[in-house]
PDB file of N, CA, C and O in Angstrom:
ATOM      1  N   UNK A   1     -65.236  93.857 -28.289  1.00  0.00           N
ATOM      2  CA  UNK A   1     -64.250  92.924 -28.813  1.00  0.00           C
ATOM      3  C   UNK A   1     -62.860  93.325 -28.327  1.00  0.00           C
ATOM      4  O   UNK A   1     -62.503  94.488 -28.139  1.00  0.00           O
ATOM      5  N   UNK A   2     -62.120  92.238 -28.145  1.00  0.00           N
ATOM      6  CA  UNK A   2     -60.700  93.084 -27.982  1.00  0.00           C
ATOM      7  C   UNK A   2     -59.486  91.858 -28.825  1.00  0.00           C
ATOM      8  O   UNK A   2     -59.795  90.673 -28.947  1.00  0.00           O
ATOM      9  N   UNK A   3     -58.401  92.309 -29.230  1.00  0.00           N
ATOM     10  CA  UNK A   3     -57.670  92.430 -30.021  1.00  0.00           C
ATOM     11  C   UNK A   3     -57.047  90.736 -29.462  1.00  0.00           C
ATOM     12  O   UNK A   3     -56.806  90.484 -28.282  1.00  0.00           O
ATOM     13  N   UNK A   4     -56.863  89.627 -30.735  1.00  0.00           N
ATOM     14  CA  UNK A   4     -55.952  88.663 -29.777  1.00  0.00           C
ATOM     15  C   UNK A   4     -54.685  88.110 -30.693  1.00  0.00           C
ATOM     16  O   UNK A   4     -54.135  87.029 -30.481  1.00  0.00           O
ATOM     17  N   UNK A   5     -54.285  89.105 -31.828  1.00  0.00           N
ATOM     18  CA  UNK A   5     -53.029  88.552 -32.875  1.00  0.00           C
ATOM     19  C   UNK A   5     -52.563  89.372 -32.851  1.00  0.00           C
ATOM     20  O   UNK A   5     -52.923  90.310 -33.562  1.00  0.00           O
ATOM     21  N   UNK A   6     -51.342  89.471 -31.884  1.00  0.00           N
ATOM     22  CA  UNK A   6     -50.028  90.931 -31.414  1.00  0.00           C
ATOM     23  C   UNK A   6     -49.196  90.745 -32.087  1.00  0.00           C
ATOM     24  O   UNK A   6     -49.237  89.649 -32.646  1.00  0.00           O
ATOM     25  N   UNK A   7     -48.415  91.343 -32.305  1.00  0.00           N
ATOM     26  CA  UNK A   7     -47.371  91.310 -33.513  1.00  0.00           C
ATOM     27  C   UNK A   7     -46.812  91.862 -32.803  1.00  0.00           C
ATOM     28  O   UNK A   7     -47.235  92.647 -31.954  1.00  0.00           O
ATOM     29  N   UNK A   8     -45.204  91.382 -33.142  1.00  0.00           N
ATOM     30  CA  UNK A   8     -43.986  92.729 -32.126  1.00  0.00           C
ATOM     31  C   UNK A   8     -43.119  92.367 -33.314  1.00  0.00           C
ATOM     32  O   UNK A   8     -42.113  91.910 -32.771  1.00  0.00           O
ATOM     33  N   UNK A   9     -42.923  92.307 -34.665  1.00  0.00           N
ATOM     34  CA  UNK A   9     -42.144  92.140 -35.429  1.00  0.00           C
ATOM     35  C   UNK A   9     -41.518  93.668 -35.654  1.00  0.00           C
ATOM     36  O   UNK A   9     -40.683  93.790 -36.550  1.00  0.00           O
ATOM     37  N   UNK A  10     -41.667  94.135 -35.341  1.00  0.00           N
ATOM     38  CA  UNK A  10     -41.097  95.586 -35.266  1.00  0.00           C
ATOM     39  C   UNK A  10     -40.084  95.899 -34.513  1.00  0.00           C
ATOM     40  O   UNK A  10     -39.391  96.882 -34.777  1.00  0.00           O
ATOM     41  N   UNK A  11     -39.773  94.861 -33.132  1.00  0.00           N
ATOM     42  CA  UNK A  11     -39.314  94.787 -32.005  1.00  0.00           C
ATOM     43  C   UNK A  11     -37.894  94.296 -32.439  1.00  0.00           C
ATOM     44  O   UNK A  11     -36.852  94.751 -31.968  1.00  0.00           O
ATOM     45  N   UNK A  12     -37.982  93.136 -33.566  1.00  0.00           N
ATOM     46  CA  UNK A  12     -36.955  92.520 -33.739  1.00  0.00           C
ATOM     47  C   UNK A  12     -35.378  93.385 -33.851  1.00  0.00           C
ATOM     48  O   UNK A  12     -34.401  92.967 -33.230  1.00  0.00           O
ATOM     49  N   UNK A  13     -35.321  94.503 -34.641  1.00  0.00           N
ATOM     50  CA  UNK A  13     -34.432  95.664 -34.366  1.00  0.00           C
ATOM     51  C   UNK A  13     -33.834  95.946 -33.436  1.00  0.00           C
ATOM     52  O   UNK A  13     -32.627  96.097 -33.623  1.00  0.00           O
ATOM     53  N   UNK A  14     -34.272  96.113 -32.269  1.00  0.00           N
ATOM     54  CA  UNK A  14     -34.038  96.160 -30.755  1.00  0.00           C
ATOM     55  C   UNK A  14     -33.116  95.303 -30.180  1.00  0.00           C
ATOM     56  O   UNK A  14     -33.694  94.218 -30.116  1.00  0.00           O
ATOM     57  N   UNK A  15     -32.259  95.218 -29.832  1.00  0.00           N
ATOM     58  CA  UNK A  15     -31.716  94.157 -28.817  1.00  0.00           C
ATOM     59  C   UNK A  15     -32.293  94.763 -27.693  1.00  0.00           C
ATOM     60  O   UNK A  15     -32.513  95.911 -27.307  1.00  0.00           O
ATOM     61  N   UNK A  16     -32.489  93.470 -27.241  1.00  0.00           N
ATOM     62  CA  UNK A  16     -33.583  92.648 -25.776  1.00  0.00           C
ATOM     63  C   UNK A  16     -33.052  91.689 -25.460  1.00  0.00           C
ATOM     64  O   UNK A  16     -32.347  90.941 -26.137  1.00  0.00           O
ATOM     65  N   UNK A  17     -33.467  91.605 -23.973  1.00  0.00           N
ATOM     66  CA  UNK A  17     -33.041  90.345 -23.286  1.00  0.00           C
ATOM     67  C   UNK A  17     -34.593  90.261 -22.440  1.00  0.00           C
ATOM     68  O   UNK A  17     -35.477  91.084 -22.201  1.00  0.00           O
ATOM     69  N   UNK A  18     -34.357  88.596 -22.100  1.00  0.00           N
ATOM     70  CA  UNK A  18     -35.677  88.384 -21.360  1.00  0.00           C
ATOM     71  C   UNK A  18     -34.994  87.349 -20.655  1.00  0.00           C
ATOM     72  O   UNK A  18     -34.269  86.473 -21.126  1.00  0.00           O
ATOM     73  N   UNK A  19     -35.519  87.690 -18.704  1.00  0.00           N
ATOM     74  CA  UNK A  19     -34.896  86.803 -17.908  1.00  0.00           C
ATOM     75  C   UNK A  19     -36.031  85.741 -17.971  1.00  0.00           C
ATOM     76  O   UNK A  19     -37.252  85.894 -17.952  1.00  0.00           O
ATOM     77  N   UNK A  20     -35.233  84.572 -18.055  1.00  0.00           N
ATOM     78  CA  UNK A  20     -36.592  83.321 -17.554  1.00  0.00           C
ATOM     79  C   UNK A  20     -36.232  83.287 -16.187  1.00  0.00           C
ATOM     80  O   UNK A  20     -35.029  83.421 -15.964  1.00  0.00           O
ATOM     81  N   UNK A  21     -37.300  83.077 -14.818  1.00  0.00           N
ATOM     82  CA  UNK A  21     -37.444  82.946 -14.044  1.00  0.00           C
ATOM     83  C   UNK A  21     -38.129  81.165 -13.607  1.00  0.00           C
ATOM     84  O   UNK A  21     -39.321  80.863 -13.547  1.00  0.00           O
ATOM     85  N   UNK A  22     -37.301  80.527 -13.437  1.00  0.00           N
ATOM     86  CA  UNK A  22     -36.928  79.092 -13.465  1.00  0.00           C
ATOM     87  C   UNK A  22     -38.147  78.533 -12.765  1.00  0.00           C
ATOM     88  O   UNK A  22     -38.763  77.599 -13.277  1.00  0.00           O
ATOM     89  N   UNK A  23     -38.494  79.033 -11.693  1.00  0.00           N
ATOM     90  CA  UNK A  23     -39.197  78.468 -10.431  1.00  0.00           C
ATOM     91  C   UNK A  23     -40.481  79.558 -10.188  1.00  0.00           C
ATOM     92  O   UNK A  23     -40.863  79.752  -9.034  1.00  0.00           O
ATOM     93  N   UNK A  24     -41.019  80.141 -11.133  1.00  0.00           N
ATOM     94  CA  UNK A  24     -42.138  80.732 -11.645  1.00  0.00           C
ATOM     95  C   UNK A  24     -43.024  80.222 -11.340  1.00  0.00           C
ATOM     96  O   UNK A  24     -43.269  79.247 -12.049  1.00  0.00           O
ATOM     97  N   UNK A  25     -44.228  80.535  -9.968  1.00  0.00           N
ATOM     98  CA  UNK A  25     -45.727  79.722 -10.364  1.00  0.00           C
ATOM     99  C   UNK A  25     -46.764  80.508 -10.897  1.00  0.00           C
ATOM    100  O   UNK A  25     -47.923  80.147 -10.689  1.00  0.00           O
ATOM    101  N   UNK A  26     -46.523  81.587 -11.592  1.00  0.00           N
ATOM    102  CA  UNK A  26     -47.711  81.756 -12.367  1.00  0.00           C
ATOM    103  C   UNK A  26     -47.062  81.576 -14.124  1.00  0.00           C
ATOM    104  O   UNK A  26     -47.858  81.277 -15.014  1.00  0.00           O
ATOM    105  N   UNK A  27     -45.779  81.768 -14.395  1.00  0.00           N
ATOM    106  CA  UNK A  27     -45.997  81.787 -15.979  1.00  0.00           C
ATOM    107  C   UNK A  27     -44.970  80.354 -15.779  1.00  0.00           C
ATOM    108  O   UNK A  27     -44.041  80.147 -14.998  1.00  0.00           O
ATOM    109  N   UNK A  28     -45.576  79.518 -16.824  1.00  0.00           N
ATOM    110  CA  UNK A  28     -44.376  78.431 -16.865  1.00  0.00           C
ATOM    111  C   UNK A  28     -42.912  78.331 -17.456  1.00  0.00           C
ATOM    112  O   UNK A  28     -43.130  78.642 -18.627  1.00  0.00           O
ATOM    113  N   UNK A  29     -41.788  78.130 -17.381  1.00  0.00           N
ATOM    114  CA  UNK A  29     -41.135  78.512 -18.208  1.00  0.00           C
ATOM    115  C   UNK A  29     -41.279  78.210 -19.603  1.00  0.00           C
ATOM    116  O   UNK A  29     -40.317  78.711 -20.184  1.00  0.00           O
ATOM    117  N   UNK A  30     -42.135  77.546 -20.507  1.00  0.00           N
ATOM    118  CA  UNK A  30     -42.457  77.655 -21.568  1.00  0.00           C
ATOM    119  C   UNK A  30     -43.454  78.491 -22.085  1.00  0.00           C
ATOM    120  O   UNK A  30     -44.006  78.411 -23.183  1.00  0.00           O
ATOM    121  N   UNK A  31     -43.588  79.113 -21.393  1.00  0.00           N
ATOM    122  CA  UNK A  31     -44.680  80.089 -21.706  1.00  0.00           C
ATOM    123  C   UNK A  31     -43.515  81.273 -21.708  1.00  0.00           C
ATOM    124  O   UNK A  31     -43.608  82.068 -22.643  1.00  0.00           O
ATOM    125  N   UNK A  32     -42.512  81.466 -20.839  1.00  0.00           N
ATOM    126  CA  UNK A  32     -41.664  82.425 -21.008  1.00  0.00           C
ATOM    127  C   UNK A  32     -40.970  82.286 -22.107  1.00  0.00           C
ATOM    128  O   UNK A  32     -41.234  83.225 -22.858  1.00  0.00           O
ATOM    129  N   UNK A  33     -40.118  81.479 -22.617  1.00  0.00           N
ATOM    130  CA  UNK A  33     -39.634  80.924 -23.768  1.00  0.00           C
ATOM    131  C   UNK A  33     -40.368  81.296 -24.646  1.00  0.00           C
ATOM    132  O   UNK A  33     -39.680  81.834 -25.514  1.00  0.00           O
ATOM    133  N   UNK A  34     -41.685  81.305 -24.965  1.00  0.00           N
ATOM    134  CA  UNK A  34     -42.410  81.828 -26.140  1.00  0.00           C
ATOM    135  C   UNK A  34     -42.399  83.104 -26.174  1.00  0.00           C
ATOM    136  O   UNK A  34     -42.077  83.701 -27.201  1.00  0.00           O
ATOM    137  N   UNK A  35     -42.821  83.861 -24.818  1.00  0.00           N
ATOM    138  CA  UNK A  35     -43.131  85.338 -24.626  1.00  0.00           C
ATOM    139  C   UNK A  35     -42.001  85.719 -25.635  1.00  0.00           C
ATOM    140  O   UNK A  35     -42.148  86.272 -26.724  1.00  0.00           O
ATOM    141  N   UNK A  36     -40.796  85.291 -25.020  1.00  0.00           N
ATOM    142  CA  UNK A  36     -39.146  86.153 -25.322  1.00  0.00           C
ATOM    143  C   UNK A  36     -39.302  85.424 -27.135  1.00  0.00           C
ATOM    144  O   UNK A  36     -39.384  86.193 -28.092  1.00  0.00           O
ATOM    145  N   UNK A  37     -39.311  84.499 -27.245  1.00  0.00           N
ATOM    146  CA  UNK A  37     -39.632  84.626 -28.818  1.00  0.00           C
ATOM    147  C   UNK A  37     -40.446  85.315 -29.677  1.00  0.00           C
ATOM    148  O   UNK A  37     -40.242  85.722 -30.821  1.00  0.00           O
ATOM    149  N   UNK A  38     -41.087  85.362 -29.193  1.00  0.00           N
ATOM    150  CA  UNK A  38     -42.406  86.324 -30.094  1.00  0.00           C
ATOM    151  C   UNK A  38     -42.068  88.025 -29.361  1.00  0.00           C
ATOM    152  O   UNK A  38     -42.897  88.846 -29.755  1.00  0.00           O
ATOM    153  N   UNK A  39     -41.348  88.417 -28.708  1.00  0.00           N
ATOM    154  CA  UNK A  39     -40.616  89.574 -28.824  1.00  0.00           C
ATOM    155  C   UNK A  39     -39.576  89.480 -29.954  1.00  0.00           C
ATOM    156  O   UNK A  39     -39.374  90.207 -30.926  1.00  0.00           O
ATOM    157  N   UNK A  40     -39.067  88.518 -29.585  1.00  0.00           N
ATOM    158  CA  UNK A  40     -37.942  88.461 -30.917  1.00  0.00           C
ATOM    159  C   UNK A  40     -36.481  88.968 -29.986  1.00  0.00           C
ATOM    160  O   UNK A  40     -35.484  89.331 -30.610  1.00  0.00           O
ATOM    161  N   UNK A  41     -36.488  88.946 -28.480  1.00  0.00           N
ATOM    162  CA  UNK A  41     -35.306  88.895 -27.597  1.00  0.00           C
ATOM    163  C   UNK A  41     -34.600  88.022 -28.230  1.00  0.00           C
ATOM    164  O   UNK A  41     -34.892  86.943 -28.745  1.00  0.00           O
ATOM    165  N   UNK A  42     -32.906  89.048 -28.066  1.00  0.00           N
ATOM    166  CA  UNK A  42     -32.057  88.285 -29.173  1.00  0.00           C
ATOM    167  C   UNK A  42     -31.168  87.958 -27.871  1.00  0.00           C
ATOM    168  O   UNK A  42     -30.142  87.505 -28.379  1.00  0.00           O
ATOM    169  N   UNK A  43     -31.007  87.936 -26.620  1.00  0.00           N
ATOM    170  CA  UNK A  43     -30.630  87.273 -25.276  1.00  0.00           C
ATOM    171  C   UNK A  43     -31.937  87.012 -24.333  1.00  0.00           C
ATOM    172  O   UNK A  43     -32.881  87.733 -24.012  1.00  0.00           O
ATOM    173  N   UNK A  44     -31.551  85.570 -24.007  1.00  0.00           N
ATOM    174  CA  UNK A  44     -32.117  84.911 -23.068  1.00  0.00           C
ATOM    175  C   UNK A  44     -31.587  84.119 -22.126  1.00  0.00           C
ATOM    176  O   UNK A  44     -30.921  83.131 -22.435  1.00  0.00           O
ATOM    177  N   UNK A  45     -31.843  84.493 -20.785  1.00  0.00           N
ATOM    178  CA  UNK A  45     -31.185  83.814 -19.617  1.00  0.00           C
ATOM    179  C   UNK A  45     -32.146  83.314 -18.653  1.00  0.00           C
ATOM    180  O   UNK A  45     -33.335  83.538 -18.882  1.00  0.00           O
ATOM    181  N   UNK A  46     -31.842  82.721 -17.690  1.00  0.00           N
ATOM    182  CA  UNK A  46     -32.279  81.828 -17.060  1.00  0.00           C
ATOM    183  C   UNK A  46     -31.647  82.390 -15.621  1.00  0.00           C
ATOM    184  O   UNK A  46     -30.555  82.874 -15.322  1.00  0.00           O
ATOM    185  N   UNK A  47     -33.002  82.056 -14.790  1.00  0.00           N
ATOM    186  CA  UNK A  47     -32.542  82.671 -13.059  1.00  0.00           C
ATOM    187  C   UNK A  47     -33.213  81.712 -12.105  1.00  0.00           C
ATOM    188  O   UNK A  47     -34.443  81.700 -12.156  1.00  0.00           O
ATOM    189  N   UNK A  48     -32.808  81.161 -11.516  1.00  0.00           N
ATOM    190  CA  UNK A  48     -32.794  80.350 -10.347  1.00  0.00           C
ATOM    191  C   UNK A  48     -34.067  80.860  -9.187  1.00  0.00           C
ATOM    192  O   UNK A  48     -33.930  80.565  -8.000  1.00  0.00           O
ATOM    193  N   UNK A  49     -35.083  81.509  -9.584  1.00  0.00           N
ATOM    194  CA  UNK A  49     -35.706  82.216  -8.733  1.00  0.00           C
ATOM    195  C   UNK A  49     -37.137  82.569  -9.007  1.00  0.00           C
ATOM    196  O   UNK A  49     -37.276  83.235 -10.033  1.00  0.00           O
ATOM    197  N   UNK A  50     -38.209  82.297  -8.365  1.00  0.00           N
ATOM    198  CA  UNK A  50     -39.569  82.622  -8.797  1.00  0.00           C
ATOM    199  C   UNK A  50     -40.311  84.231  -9.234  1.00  0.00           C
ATOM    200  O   UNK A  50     -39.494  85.151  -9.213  1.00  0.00           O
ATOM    201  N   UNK A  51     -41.317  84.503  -9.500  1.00  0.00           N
ATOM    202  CA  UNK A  51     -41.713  85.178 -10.161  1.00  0.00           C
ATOM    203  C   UNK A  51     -41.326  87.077  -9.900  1.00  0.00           C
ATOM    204  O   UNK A  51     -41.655  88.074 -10.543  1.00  0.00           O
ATOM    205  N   UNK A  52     -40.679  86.922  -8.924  1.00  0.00           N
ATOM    206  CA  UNK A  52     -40.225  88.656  -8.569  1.00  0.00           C
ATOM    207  C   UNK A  52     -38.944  88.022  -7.855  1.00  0.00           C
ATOM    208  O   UNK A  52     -38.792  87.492  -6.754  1.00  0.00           O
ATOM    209  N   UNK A  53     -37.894  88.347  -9.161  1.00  0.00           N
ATOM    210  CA  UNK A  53     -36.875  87.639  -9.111  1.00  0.00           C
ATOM    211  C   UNK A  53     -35.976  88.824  -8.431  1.00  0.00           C
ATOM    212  O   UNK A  53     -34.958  88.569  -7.787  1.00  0.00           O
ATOM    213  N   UNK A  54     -36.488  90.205  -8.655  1.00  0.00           N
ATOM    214  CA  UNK A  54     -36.074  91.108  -8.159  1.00  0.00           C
ATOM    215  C   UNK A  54     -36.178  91.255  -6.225  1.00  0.00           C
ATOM    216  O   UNK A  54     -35.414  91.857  -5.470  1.00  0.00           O
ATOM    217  N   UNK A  55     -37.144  90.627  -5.975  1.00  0.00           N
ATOM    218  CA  UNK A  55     -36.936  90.545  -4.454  1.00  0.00           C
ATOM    219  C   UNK A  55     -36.514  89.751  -4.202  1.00  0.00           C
ATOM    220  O   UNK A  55     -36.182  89.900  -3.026  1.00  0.00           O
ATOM    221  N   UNK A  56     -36.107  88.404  -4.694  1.00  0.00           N
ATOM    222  CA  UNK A  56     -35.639  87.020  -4.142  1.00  0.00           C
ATOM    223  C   UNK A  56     -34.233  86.931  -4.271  1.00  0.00           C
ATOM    224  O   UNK A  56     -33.458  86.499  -3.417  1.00  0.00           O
ATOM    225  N   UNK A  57     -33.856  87.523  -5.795  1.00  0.00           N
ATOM    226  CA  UNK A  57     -32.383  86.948  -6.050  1.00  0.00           C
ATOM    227  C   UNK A  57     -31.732  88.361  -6.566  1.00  0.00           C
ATOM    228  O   UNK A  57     -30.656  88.293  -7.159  1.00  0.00           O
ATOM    229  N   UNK A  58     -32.217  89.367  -6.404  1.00  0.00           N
ATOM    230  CA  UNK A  58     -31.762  90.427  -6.314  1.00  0.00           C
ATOM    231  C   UNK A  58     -30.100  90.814  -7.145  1.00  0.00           C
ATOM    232  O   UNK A  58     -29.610  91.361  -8.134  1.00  0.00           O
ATOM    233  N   UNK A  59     -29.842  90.252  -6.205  1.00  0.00           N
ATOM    234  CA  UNK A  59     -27.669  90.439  -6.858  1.00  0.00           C
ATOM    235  C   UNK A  59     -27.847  89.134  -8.058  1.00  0.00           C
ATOM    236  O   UNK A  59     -27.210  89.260  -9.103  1.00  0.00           O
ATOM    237  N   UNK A  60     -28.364  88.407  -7.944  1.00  0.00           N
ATOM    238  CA  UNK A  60     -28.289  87.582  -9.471  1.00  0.00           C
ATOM    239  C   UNK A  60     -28.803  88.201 -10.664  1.00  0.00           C
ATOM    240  O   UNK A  60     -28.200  88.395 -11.720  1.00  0.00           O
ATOM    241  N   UNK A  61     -30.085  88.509 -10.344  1.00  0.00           N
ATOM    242  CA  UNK A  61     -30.757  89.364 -11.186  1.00  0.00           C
ATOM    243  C   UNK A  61     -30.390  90.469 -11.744  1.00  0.00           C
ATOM    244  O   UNK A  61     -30.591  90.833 -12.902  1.00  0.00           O
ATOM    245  N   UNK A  62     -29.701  91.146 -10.676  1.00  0.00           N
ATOM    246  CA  UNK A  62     -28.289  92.249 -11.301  1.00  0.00           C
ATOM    247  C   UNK A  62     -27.215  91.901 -12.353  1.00  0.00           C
ATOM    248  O   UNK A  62     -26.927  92.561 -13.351  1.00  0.00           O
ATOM    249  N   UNK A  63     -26.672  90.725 -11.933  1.00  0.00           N
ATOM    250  CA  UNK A  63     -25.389  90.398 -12.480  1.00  0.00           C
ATOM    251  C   UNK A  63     -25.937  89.840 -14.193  1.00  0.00           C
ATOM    252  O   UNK A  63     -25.236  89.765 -15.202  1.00  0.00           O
ATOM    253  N   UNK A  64     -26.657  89.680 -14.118  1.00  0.00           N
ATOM    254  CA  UNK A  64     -27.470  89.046 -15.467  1.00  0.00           C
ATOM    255  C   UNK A  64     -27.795  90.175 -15.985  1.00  0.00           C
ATOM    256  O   UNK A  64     -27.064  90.488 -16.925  1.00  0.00           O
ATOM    257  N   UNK A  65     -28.695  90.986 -15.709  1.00  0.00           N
ATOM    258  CA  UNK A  65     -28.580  92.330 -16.561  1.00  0.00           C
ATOM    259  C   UNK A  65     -27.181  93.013 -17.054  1.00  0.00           C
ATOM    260  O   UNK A  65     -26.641  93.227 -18.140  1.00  0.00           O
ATOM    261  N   UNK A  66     -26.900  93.231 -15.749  1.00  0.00           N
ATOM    262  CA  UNK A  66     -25.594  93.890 -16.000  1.00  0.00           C
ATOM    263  C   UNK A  66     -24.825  93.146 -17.243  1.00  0.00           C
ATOM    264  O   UNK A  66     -24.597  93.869 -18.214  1.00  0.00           O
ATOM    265  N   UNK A  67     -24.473  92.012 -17.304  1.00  0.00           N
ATOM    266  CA  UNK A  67     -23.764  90.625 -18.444  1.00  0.00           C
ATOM    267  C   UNK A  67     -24.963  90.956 -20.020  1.00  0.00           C
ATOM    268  O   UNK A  67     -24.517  90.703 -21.139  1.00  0.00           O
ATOM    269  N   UNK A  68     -25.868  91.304 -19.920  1.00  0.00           N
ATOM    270  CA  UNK A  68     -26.562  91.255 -20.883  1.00  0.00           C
ATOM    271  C   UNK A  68     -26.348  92.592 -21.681  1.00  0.00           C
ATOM    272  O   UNK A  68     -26.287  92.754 -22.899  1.00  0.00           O
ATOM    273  N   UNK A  69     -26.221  93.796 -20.335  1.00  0.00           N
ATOM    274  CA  UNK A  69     -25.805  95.280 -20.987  1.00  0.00           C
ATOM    275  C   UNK A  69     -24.430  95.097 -21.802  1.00  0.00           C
ATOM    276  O   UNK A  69     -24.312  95.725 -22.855  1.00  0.00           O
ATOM    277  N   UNK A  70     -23.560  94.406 -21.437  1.00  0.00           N
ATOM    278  CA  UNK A  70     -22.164  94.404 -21.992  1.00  0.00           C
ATOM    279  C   UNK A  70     -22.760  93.812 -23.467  1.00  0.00           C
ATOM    280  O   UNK A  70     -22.550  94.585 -24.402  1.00  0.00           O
ATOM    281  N   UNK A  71     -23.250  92.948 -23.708  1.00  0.00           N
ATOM    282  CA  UNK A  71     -23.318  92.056 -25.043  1.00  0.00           C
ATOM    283  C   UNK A  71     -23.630  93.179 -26.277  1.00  0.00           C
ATOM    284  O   UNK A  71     -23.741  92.800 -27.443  1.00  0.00           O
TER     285      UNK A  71
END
């Protein structure tokens, strides 16, 4: 058997951010939107760039973290 009701209510404490990756073909962006809710990410942004946003948009993907560390 394996486990399928996760709980991250514990998480909520935490400030988090979760990038949505706009142009994603494996997770949809509503599926990201949920992920980052049910973490309980108290920032959420949005990136112009598919699923390894880190090789594509690189300096965006920076500047968004970086903007999220300040908050």
């Amino acid at each position: 058997t394996y486990a399928v009701d996760w709980h991250y209510d514990h998480l909520a404490d935490w400030p988090s951010t979760y990038i949505v990756c706009e142009r994603d073909g494996i997770l949809p962006v509503a599926w990201q939107r949920r992920f980052a809710e049910r973490l309980h990410c108290r920032n959420v942004h949005s990136i112009d760039a598919g699923h390894q946003a880190m090789m594509t948009q690189p300096e965006a993907l920076a500047d968004l973290l970086l903007t999220s560390a300040r908050l």
